[in-house]
C-alpha positions as CSV (number, residue, x, y, z in Angstrom):
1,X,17.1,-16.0,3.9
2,X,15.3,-17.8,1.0
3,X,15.3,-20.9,3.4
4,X,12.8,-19.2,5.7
5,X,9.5,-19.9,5.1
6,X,7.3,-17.3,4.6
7,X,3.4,-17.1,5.0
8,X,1.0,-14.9,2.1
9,X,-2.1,-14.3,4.2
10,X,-3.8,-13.1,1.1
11,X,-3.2,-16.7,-0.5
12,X,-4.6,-18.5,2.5
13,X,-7.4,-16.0,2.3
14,X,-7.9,-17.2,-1.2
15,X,-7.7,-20.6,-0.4
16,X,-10.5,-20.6,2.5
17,X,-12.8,-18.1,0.7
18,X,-15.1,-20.2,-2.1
19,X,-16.5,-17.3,-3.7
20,X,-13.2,-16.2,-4.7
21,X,-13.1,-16.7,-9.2
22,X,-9.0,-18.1,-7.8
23,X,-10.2,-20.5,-5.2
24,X,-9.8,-23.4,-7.3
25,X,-6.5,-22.4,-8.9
26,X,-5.2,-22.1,-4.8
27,X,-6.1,-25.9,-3.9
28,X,-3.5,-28.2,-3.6
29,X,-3.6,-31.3,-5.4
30,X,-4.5,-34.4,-3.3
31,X,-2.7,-37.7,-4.8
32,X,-3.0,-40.2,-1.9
33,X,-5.3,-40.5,1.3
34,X,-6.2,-43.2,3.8
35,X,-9.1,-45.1,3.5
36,X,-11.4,-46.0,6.5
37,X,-9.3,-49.4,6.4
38,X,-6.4,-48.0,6.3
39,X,-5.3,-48.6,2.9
40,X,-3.3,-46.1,1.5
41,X,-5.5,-45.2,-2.1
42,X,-3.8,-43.1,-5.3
43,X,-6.0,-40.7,-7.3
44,X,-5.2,-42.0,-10.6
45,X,-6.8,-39.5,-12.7
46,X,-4.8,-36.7,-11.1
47,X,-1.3,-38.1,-11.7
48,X,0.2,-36.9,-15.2
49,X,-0.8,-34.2,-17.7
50,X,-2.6,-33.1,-20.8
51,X,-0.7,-33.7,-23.8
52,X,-1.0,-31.3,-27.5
53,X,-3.1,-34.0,-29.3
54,X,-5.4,-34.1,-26.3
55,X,-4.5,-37.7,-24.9
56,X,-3.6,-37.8,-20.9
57,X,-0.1,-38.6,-20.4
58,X,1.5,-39.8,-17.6
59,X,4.8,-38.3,-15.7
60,X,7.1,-40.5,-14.3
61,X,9.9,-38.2,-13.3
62,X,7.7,-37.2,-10.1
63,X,7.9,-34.0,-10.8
64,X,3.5,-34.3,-10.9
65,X,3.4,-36.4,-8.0
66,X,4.0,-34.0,-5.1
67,X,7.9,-34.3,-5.3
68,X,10.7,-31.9,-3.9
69,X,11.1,-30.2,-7.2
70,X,6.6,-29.0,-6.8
71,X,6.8,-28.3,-3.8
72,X,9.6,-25.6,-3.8
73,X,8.4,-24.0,-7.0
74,X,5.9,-21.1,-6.7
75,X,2.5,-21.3,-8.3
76,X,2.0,-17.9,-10.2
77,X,-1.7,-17.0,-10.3
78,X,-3.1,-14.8,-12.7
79,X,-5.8,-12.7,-11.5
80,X,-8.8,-12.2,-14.5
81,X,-8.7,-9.1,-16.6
82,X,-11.5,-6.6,-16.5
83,X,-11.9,-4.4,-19.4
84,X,-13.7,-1.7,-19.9
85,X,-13.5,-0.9,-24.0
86,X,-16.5,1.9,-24.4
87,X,-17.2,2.9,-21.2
88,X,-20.6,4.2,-20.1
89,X,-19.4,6.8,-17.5
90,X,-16.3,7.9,-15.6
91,X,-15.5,7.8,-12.2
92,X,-12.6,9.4,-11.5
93,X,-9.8,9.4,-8.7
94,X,-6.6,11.7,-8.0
95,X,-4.9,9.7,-5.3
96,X,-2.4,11.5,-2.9
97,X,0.8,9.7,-4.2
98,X,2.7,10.6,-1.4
99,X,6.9,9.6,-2.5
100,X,5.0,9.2,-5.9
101,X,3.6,5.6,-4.9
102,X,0.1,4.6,-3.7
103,X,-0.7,4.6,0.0
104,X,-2.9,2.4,1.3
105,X,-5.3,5.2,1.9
106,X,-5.2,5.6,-2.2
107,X,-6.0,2.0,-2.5
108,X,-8.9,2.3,-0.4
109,X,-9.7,5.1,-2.3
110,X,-10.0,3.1,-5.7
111,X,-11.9,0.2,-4.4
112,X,-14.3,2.9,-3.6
113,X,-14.2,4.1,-6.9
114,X,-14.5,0.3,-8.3
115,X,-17.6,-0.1,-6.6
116,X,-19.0,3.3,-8.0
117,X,-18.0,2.4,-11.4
118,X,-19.8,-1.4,-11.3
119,X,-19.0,-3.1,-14.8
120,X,-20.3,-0.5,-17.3
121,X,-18.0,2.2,-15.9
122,X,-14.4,3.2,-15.7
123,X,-11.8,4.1,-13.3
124,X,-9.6,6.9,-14.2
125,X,-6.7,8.3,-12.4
126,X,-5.2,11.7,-12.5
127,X,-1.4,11.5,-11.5
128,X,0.5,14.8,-11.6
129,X,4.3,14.5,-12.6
130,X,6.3,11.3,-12.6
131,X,5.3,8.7,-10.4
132,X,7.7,4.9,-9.4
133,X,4.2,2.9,-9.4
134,X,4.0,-0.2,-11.0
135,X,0.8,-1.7,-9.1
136,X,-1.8,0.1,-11.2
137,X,-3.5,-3.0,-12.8
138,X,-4.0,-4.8,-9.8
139,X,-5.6,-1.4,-7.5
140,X,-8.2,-0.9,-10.4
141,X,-7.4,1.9,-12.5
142,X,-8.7,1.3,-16.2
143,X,-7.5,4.4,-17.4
144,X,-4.4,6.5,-16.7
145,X,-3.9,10.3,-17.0
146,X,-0.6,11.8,-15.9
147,X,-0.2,15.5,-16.2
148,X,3.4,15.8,-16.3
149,X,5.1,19.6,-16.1
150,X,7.4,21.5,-13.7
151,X,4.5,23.5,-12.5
152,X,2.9,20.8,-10.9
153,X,6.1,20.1,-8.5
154,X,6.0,20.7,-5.1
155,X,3.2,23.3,-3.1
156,X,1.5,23.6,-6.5
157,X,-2.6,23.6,-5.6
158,X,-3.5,26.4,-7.8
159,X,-2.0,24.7,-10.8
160,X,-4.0,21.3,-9.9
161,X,-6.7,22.5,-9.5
162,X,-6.5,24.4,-13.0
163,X,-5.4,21.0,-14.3
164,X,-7.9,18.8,-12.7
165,X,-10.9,21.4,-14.4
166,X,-9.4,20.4,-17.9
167,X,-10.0,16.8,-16.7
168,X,-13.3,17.7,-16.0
169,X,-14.2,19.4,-18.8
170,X,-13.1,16.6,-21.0
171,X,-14.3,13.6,-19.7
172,X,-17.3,15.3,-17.3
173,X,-17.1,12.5,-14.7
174,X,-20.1,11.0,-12.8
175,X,-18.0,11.6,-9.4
176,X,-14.2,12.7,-8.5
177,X,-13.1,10.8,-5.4
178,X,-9.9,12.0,-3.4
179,X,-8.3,11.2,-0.1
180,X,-9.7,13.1,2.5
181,X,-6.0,13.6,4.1
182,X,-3.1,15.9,5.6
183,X,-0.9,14.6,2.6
184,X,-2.4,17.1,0.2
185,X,-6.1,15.6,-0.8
186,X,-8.2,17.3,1.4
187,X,-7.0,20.9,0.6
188,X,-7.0,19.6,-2.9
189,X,-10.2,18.5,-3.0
190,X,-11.6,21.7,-1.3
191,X,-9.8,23.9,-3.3
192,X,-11.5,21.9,-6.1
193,X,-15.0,22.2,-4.7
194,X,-15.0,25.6,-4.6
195,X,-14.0,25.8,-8.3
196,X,-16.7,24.5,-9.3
197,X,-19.1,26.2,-7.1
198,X,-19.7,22.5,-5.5
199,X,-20.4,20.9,-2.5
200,X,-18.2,18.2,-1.4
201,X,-19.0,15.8,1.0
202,X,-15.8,15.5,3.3
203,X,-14.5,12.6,5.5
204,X,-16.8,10.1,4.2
205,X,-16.5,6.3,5.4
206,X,-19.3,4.4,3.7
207,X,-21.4,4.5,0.5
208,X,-24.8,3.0,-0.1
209,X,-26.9,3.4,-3.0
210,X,-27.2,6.9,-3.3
211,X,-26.0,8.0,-0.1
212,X,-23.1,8.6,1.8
213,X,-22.1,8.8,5.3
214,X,-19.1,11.4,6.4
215,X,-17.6,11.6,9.8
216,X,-19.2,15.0,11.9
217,X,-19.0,16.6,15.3
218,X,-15.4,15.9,15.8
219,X,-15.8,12.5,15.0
220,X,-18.1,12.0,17.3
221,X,-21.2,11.8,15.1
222,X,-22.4,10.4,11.5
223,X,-23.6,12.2,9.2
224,X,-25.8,11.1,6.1
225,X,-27.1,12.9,2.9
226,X,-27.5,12.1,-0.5
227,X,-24.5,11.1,-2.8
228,X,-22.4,14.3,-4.5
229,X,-20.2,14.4,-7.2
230,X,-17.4,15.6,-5.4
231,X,-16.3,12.9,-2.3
232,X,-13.8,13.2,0.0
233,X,-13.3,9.8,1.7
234,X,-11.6,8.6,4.9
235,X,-8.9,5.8,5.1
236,X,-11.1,2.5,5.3
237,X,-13.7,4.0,3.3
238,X,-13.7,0.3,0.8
239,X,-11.9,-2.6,0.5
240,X,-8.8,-2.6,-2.0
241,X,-9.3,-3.9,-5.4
242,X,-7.9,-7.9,-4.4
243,X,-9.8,-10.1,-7.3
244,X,-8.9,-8.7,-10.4
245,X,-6.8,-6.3,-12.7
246,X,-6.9,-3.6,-15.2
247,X,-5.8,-2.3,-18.7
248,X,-4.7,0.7,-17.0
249,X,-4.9,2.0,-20.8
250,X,-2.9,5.7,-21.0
251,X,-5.5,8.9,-21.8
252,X,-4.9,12.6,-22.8
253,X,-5.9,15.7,-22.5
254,X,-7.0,16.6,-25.7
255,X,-6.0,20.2,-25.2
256,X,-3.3,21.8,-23.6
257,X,-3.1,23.4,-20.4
258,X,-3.6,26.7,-20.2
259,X,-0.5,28.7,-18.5
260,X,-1.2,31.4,-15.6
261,X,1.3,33.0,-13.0
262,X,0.5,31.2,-9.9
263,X,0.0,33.5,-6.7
264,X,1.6,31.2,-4.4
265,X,5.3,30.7,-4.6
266,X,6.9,27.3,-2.9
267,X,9.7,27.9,-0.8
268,X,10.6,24.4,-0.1
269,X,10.0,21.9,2.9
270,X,10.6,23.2,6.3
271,X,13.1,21.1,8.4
272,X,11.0,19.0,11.3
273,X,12.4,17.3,14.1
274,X,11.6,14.1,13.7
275,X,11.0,13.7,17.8
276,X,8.6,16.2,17.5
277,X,6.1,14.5,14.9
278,X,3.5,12.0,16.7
279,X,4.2,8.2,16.7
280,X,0.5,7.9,14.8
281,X,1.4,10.3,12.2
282,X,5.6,9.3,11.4
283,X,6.1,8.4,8.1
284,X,9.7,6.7,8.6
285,X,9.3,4.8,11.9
286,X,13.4,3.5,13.9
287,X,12.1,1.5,16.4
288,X,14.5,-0.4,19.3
289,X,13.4,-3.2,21.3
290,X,15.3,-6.0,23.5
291,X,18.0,-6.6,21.0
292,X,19.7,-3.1,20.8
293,X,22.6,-3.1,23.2
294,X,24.1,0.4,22.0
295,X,21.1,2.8,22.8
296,X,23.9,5.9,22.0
297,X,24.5,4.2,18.0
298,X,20.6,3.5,17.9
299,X,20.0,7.4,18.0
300,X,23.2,8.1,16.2
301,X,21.4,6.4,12.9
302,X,18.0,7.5,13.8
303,X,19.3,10.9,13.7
304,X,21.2,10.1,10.7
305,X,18.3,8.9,8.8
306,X,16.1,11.4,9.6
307,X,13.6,8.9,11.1
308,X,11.2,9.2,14.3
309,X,12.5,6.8,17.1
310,X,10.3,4.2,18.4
311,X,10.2,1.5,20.7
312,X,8.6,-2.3,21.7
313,X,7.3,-2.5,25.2
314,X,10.2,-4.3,26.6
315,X,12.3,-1.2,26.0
316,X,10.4,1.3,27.3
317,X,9.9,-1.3,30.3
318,X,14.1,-1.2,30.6
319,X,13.8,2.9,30.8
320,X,15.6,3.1,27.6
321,X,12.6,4.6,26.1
322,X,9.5,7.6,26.7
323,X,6.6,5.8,27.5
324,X,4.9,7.9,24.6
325,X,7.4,6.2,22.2
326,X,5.8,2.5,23.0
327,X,4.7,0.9,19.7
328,X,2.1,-2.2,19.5
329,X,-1.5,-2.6,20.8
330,X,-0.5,-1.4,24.5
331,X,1.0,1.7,22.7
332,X,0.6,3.5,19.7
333,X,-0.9,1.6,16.3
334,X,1.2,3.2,13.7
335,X,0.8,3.8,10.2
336,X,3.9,4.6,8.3
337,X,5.5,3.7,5.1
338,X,8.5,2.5,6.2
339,X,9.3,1.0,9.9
340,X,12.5,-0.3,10.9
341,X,12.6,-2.7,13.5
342,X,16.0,-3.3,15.2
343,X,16.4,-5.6,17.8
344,X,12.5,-6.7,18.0
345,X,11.2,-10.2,17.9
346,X,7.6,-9.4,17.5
347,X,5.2,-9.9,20.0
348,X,1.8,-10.3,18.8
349,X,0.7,-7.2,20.5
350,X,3.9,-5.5,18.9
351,X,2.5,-6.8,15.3
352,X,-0.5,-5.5,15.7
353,X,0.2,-2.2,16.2
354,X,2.2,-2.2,13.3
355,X,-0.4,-4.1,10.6
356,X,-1.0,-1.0,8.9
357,X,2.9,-0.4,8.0
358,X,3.5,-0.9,4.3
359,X,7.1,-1.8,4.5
360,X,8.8,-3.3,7.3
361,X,12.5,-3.8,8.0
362,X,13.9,-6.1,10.2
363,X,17.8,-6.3,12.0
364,X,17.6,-9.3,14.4
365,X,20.4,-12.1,15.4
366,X,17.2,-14.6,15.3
367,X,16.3,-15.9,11.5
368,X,13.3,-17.8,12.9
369,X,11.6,-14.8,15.1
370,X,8.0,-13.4,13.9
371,X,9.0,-10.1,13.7
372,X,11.7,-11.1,10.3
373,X,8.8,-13.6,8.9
374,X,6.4,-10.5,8.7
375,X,9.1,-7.9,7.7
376,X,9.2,-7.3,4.0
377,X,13.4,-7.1,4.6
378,X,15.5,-9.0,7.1
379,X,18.9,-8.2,7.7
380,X,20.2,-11.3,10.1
381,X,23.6,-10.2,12.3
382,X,24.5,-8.2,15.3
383,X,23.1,-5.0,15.2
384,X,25.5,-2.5,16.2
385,X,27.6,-3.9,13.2
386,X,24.4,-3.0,10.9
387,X,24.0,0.4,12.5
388,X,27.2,1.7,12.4
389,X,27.7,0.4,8.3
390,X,24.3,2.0,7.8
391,X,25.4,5.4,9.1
392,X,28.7,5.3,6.9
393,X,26.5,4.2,3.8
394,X,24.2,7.5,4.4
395,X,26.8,9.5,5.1
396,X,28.9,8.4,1.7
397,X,25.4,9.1,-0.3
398,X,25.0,12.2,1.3
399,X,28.8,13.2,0.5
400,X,28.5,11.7,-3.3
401,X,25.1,13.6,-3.8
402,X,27.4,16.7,-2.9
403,X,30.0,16.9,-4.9
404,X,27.8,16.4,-7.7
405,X,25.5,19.2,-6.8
406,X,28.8,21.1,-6.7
């Protein structure tokens, strides 16, 4: 595995783009060229390195002149640090968090915001209960606020919205911004509006100046009017934050949350079968292709990982598969957080359907195939082996979560 060479598409982005403040930093160091003679010629001022009293100095052990020991090592690149110590106005997000990490639709979401904010404002974020992110700095969140409590757990949007008014009341943003989703920001965010006696404007894709453009007529149409201070955006609606990152500095609530009886009670998630959610909407993708020569395991662990089942073309070619369960470009373009990909070399069509993923898995025989050099993690053997030890690992976990319940 740590032989295979990967690719960073956002580094060869980098690299071609001039603009960018890390092009420079991403340019490798030419030593030696040919000549129009052919002569080989050195670049002597590049060989060797700046010493502490200032003087040049001169590396013999090759370690400067493009040797094994360079070219294996990674370059780390720090991106610049924008800080925002008084800031002029707020802008502020409250991102779905769905598994209490951000989507990519959150992401979007705060490079929206970034562009709102320009250089005199801030970003702030409004988290409820604990969260696993670590990526904060580099999505552009200056500030912080988590509102931690056991009342915001679960089906809480009467307690959010009670919280997200104390938010308001404190800082008195210039706009809120949330996801305009089926993950719990749209309702949110409506719920929200009518708090405040405000009018939102819902499903909007682009920003410019001081209007805003939403999605109407079942999608069909655009609509445009002037920018509100409550906006519920689409997926897409910016570009991530990709040149910089943030203090992400921690904020309070200067006073505490006032405590009410809610009127709605959660009762807990309702048990789906995964064959009956939609290939566009799965969140945990199994998908089979060419490799899988056990169809009866493949569903075995699909059912026992609770996942949606899925399939490349060349399965569903083979009858192995519902036509409706096709993956790729020919198929269904998926976006879930997690896809599994067992038995799939990757087709280009196959990769595009699945570019919106944010973690892929691979199980192939084949350490040089396109589908394990995109995957995020490769597990290289036969795959009925992997199957069958990943349905005794689940089942153990499930067993050892058990007996400690009990």
């Amino acid at each position: 595995m740590s032989d295979i060479i990967r690719r960073d598409p956002r580094a060869e982005w980098i690299a071609r783009n001039r603009l960018h403040p890390l092009h420079t930093a991403m340019q490798p160091v030419q030593h030696s060229w040919m000549g129009p003679n052919g002569i080989i010629r050195k670049n002597v001022h590049g060989v060797g390195f700046i010493g502490p009293n200032g003087i040049k100095r001169i590396d013999r052990s090759g370690a400067q002149q493009g040797g094994a020991a360079k070219r294996t090592a990674a370059v780390e690149v720090q991106l610049p640090l924008h800080q925002v110590p008084a800031p002029a106005f707020y802008i502020n997000v409250v991102p779905d968090m769905v598994g209490g990490r951000l989507s990519s639709h959150d992401r979007d979401l705060l490079g929206l915001a970034r562009q709102l904010a320009g250089s005199d404002g801030a970003v702030l974020a409004v988290v409820f209960g604990e969260h696993k992110e670590a990526g904060f700095s580099t999505a552009g969140v200056d500030r912080l606020l988590v509102l931690e409590g056991h009342e915001f757990d679960g089906y809480s949007p009467e307690q959010r919205v009670q919280g997200l008014r104390a938010v308001d009341n404190q800082f008195n943003p210039r706009h809120w911004l949330l996801p305009d989703s089926r993950s719990g920001g749209g309702e949110l965010g409506r719920r929200f509006a009518a708090s405040l006696k405000e009018r939102p404007a819902t499903r909007v894709w682009q920003i410019k100046e001081q209007t805003c453009i939403g999605r109407a007529g079942a999608g069909q149409e655009d609509l445009a009017r002037p920018l509100p201070r409550l906006i519920l955006a689409a997926a897409e609606c910016a570009d991530p934050v990709s040149d910089t990152r943030h203090e992400v500095l921690p904020v309070e609530l200067s006073t505490s949350l006032a405590r009410s009886l809610p009127r709605i009670e959660d009762l807990g998630a309702v048990a789906v079968d995964p064959a009956a959610i939609p290939m566009a909407e799965a969140e945990f993708i199994f998908s089979g292709g060419n490799g899988v020569k056990d169809w009866a395991l493949f569903h075995q662990t699909a059912a026992a990982l609770g996942a949606t089942e899925g399939a490349s073309r060349v399965a569903v070619d083979d009858g192995f598969m519902a036509r409706d369960r096709q993956v790729g470009a020919s198929g269904t373009w998926v976006t879930a957080r997690v896809y599994v990909a067992v038995g799939i070399s990757g087709a280009i069509q196959h990769l595009q359907g699945i570019g919106a993923c944010d973690k892929v898995v691979a199980i192939n025989l084949d350490p040089g195939c396109d589908m394990i050099k995109r995957a995020d993690l490769s597990v290289i053997g036969e795959s009925a082996a992997i199957l069958q030890a990943l349905i005794e690992a689940v089942e153990a976990y499930r067993n050892g979560a058990k007996r400690d319940a009990a």
